[in-house]
C-alpha positions, 0 to 999 in steps of 0.5 A, a space after each residue: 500500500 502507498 505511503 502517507 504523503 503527511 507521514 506521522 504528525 503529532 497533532 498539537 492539541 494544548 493550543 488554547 484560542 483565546 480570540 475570535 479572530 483567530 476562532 473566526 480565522 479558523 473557522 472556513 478552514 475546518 469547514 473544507 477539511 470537515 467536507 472533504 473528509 465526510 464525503 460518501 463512500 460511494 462505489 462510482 462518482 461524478 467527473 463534477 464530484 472529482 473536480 470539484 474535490 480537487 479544486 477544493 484542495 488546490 485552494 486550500 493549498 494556494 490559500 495555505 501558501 500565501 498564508 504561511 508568507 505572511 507568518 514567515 514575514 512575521 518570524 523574520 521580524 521578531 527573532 523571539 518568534 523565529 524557531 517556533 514561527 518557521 516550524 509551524 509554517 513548515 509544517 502548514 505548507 507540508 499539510 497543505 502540498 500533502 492534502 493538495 496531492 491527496 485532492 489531485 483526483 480531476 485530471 484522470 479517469 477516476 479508475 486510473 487515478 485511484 489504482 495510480 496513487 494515494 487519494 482522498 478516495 482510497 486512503 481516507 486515513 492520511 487526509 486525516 493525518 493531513 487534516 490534523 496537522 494542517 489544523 493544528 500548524 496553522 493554529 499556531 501560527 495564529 496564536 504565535 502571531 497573537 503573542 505580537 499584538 501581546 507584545 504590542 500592549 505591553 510595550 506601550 504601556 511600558 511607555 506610558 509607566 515611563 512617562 507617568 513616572 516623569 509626570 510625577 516629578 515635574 515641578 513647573 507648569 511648561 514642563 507638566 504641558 510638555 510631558 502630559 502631551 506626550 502622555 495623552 498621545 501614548 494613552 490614546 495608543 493605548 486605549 486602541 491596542 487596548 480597546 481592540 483587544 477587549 472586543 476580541 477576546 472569547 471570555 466574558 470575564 476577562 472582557 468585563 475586567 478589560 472593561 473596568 480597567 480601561 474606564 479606570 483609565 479614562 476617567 484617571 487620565 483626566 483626575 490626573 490632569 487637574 490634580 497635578 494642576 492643583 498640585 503644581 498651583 499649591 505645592 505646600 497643600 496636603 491634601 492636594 497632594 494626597 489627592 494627586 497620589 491617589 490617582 497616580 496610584 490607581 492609575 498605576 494599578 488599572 495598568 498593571 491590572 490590563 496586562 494581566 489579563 492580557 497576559 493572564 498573569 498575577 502579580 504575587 500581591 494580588 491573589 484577588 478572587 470573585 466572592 462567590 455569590 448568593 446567586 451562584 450558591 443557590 442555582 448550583 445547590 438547587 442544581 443538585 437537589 434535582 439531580 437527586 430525581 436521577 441519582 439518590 447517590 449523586 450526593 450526600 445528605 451531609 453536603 446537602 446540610 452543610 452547603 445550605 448552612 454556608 448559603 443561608 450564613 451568606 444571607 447575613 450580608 442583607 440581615 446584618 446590614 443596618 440599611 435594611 428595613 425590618 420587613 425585608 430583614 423578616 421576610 428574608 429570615 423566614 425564607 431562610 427558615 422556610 429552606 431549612 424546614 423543606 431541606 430537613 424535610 427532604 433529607 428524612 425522606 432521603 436518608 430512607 429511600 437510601 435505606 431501602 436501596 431505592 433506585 428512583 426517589 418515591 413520591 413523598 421524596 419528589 413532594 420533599 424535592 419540589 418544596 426545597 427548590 420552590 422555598 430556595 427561589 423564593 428566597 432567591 426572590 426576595 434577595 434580589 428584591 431587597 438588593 434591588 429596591 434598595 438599590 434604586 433608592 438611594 439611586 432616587 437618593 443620591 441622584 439629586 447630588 446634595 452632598 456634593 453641591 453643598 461641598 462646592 458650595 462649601 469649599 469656594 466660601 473658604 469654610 472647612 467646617 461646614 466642608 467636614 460637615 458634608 464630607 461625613 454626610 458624603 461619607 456615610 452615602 458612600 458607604 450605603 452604596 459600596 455595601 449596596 454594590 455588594 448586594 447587587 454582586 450577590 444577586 448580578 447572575 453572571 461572572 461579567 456583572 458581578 465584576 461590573 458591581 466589584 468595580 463599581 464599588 471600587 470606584 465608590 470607595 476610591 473617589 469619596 475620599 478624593 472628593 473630600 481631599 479636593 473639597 479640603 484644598 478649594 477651602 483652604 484656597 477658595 480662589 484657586 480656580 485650578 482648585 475649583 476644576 479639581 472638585 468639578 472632575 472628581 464630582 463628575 467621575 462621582 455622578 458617572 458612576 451613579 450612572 453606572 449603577 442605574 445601568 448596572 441595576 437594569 442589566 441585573 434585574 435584565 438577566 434577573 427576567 431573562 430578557 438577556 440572550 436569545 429569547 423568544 418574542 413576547 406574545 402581542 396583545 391584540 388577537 382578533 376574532 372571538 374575544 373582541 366583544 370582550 373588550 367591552 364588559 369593562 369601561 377602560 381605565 387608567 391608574 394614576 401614579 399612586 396606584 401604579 406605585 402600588 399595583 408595581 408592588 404586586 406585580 413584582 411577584 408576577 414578574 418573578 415567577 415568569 422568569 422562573 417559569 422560562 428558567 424551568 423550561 429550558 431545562 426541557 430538552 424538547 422545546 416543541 413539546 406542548 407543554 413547553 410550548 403552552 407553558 412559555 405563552 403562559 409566561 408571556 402573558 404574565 410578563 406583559 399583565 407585570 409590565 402593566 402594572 409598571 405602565 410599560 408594555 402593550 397592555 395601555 388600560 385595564 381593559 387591555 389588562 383584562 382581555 389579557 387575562 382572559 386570553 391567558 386563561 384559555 391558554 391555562 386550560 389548553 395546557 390542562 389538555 396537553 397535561 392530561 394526554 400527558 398523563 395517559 402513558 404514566 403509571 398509578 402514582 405519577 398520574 394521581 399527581 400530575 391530574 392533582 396539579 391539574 384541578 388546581 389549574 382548572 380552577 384557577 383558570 375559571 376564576 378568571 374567566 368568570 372574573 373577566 365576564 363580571 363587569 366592574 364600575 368605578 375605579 376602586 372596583 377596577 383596581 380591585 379587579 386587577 389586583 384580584 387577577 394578579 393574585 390569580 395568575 400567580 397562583 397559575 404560574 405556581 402551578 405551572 411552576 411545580 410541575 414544570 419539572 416533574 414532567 420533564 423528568 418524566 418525559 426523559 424518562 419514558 423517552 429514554 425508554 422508548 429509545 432503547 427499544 429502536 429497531 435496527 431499521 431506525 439504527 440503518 436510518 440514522 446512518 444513511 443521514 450521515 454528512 455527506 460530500 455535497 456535490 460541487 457547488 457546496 464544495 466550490 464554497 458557493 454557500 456563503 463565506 464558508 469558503 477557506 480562502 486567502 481573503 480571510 487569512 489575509 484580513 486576519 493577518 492584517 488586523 496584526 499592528 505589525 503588519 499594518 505598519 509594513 
């Protein structure tokens, strides 16, 4: 048998990407190799089949040239890269000359070219051998090619330390002009070398703290101007110099924090790590509890303990927190108990099933499991509504910016009494909103928002000192209007900060209702046809403020459990399921009954509202149905219970109808109304809530067992919808921009600085 023209390659697969150029770089490449490989077996094929394969492979060879070009460029000039760069180009052109041979398959009959010679056709192994090694030779390419944008950012900010370093010293005004233009030329390359990178980087950790360290530096970079002004304008002034070596400081620190991530190392003095957060706690212990649905030896009933004591201490930060008002410290302690009553509960009735060698867990152990997850969401609920609120209120609070008008106010007077008087006030607002960041971080839900919240806080424990030390120079000099400009920037980087937050807070109750990542629509109000008579039982109405103020309050709750509700459903692994299907209506119409209550959304008047509900009571019983067919393939005991959950659905759906046909007179009847159907959809979607995962399980269950008796027709089915070779319009690349050309290797290459300044 011939030999492999590749010959034995060791495919390196510890190459990390770690940027979406490279990724995207990479991605038309495997798509050609991947069609090459999986073409069918086919006994006879077309003379279009054979030239298109061939064609196929001389560009991938052409393009794998041009491309090893430009890395060799690269090598030339950056002896550090040299050894590593020239053999990976080697080894890329010899993988692209070894699948250019083995495509070679156009320019013969097709008899003559498979008994001649080596081809894709008759030694499907080296095209793999070929394929491995082209990939993981022109990876490292990339990644060594990478490690020059790396470079890059590390010498600039070597430039920008040096020059930060002859900021600091200087002692006139014409020097520090001369040397901050030169620094803001060198900050500006590196805000782009900087900027390029976050935007390319596949972490969303690593970009959110690129994030927080660039907005460092940007607002830095101005606090420094001013305080070297101030500085240079009163060299005796304490304070003024202890605001200037803060911000060198913490300019210093943003820069050594961006080469970290870049080169994701530490420094030895900073072994900081993200505090695990309630968030985390709870979705990883709930996590587990259900796990116990498929394995009853998963975990142990002593981690169970010992994971809700830690999750439960954890709470102490909302309960200990002077900020927090009587009934959301009552509220959150019940919840706490709550969890450990269910969770006890749970583990009685686990330890007993373990006794008896159960394999499944019985149905008292099931009810034990529903209760524990219901109980810990709920105080998940709370939690986030505590942090929340609390959030948006000293938001209201601090949005009007007493503190730091009456300290200009103060400061341009000359009257430091009156400036420490309002440093305590300004003070004591810092500290409610650096602990109230920490309560956003335990409730954020993802990685990039509590770091957002981490620095947020930061930025709030940082600048309140400086403002103070600004406003302490303006009143010993409050003439100075170097002085007066200093306090203006240190006051604005305050109030961008709120506005940070107010972000930030969206963002997290964003995540919080899952409207972040691919969701579906919310369903539309309007639905012509039979409803529309309807409309007319109740005269529209329109809450004014105090009432949406209150009706905000329980709509709150709604808007909750719809978001629970979506998070049970994608759990399901079949999202066209109709209970899936129903369910998801469900929830979005009780998200939009909640946007309501705030005067948001589609639903403009009660009238609205109320058609709403009507329509979300029939989508209720039609679920009813599904649940029942449901229920037909279940055994004794699992039917009792999903037809239990069922009459309660039936029950609360009929409330609402019979409520939506009741007409109402008045606008305290109206509001009456309304706040009725609220507590009657929430009973809905607690419901829908309970069984959500019950039924999953159960249809994992018999899916499972309907898979495991397919026929070996099924089996012979299943391997003729095997990937084939398309014919040659897929494989000239005519599909779109799967094509592995020079164009994308060649705009990768260029986005290189290096390259650019050729």
């Amino acid at each position: 048998m011939a030999s492999s023209p590749c010959g034995n390659t060791n495919f390196d697969s510890g190459l990390e990407i770690k940027t979406r150029s490279v990724e995207q770089t990479l991605i038309p490449l495997v798509s050609q190799i991947t069609t090459l490989i999986n073409h069918k077996d086919k006994p006879k094929k077309s003379e279009r089949t054979l030239a298109a394969i061939h064609r196929v492979g001389q560009a991938v060879s052409v393009a794998v040239g041009r491309f090893v070009g430009v890395g060799e460029a690269i090598a030339a000039e950056n002896q550090e890269l040299k050894d590593e760069m020239s053999q990976a180009c080697f080894e890329a052109r010899r993988a692209g000359d070894a699948i250019a041979q083995l495509t070679d398959v156009g320019s013969a009959s097709p008899s003559a070219q498979i008994d001649a010679r080596v081809t894709v056709f008759s030694d499907r192994t080296a095209m793999i051998k070929a394929a491995r090694l082209l990939l993981s030779s022109v990876t490292k390419v990339l990644v060594l090619a990478d490690r020059i944008v790396i470079k890059q950012i590390i010498t600039s900010r070597n430039k920008v330390l040096v020059t930060l370093d002859h900021l600091e010293r200087v002692s006139t005004f014409q020097e520090f002009v001369q040397i901050f233009s030169q620094f803001g030329n060198e900050m500006v390359e590196f805000a782009h070398l900087t900027g390029d990178r976050q935007n390319d980087l596949k972490d969303e950790k690593k970009k959110a703290r690129m994030a927080a360290a660039r907005a460092v530096l940007e607002k830095c970079t101005m606090m420094l101007l001013t305080a070297s002004k101030t500085c240079l304008r009163h060299p005796d002034c304490e304070s003024a110099r202890i605001n200037k070596d803060a911000v060198f400081h913490r300019m210093r620190c943003a820069l050594e924090q961006v080469i970290e991530i870049v080169t994701e190392a530490r420094s030895c003095g900073d072994s900081k790590v993200l505090p695990v957060s309630i968030y985390n706690g709870i979705r990883d212990f709930k996590s587990r509890v259900e796990c116990l649905r498929e394995n009853l030896y998963s975990w142990s009933p002593q981690d169970m303990g010992s994971q809700l004591d830690v999750l439960v201490e954890r709470t102490e930060d909302f309960t200990d927190s002077p900020y927090t008002n009587h009934e959301q410290r009552q509220a959150i302690l019940g919840l706490c108990q709550l969890a450990r009553q269910e969770a006890q509960q749970l583990l009685q009735c686990w330890i007993e099933a373990q006794s008896a060698h159960a394999k499944q867990p019985p149905q008292d152990m099931e009810v034990a499991i529903l209760k524990t997850c219901q109980s810990i969401s709920d105080l998940r609920r709370e939690l986030h509504k505590a942090a929340v609120s609390r959030a948006s209120d000293q938001l209201k609070v601090h949005g009007e910016q007493l503190p730091l008008r009456a300290l200009k106010a103060a400061g341009a007077e000359g009257n430091l009494e009156a400036v420490a008087e309002y440093s305590r006030t300004l003070t004591e607002q810092k500290e409610q909103l650096v602990e109230t960041c920490r309560l956003l971080c335990h409730v954020s839900g993802t990685e990039p928002l509590e770091i957002t919240c981490i620095h947020a806080e930061e930025t709030f424990h940082v600048i309140g000192p400086q403002i103070i030390s600004a406003a302490q120079t303006l009143a010993l000099h409050p003439s100075s209007k170097i002085a007066k400009e200093n306090l203006e920037v240190f006051c604005e980087a305050w109030e961008s900060q709120l506005c940070d937050m107010a972000l930030l807070v969206r963002e997290i109750n964003d995540v919080f209702e899952g409207k972040r990542g691919d969701k579906r629509p919310y369903l539309s109000l309007p639905r012509p046809g039979k409803h529309s008579a309807n409309l007319k039982t109740s005269k529209s109405v329109k809450l004014d403020a105090e009432e949406q103020t209150c009706m905000a309050k329980l709509g709150l709750e709604l808007r909750l459990l719809s978001s629970d509700v979506d998070t049970e459903i994608e759990k399901w692994d079949d999202q066209e399921h109709e209970i899936v299907r129903q369910s998801q209506s469900l929830a979005s119409m009780a998200y939009n009954m909640y946007l309501f209550t705030r005067g948001e959304g589609l639903l403009k008047t009660t009238a609205d509202f109320f058609h709403q509900a009507e329509v979300l009571s029939e989508e209720g019983l039609q679920l009813c149905s599904s649940l029942r067919t449901f229920a037909v393939q279940l055994v004794d005991e699992e039917k009792s219970t999903v037809l239990t959950e069922i009459e309660k659905l039936v029950a609360l759906c009929q409330q609402l109808q019979i409520g939506g046909k009741t007409p109402v007179q008045g606008k305290t009847a109206t509001f009456q109304k309304v706040d009725a159907f609220i507590q009657i959809t929430k009973g809905i979607l607690t419901v829908v809530l309970s069984m959500l995962p019950y039924c999953n399980k159960l249809h994992r269950k018999y899916k499972s067992e309907r898979s495991s008796l397919g026929s070996p027709q099924d089996w012979r089915e299943r391997q003729d919808t095997s990937t084939p070779v398309k014919e040659e319009g897929a494989l000239n690349g005519k599909n779109g921009s799967n094509g592995f050309g020079v164009k994308s290797l060649e705009q990768h290459m260029a986005s290189i600085n290096l390259l650019e300044s050729k």
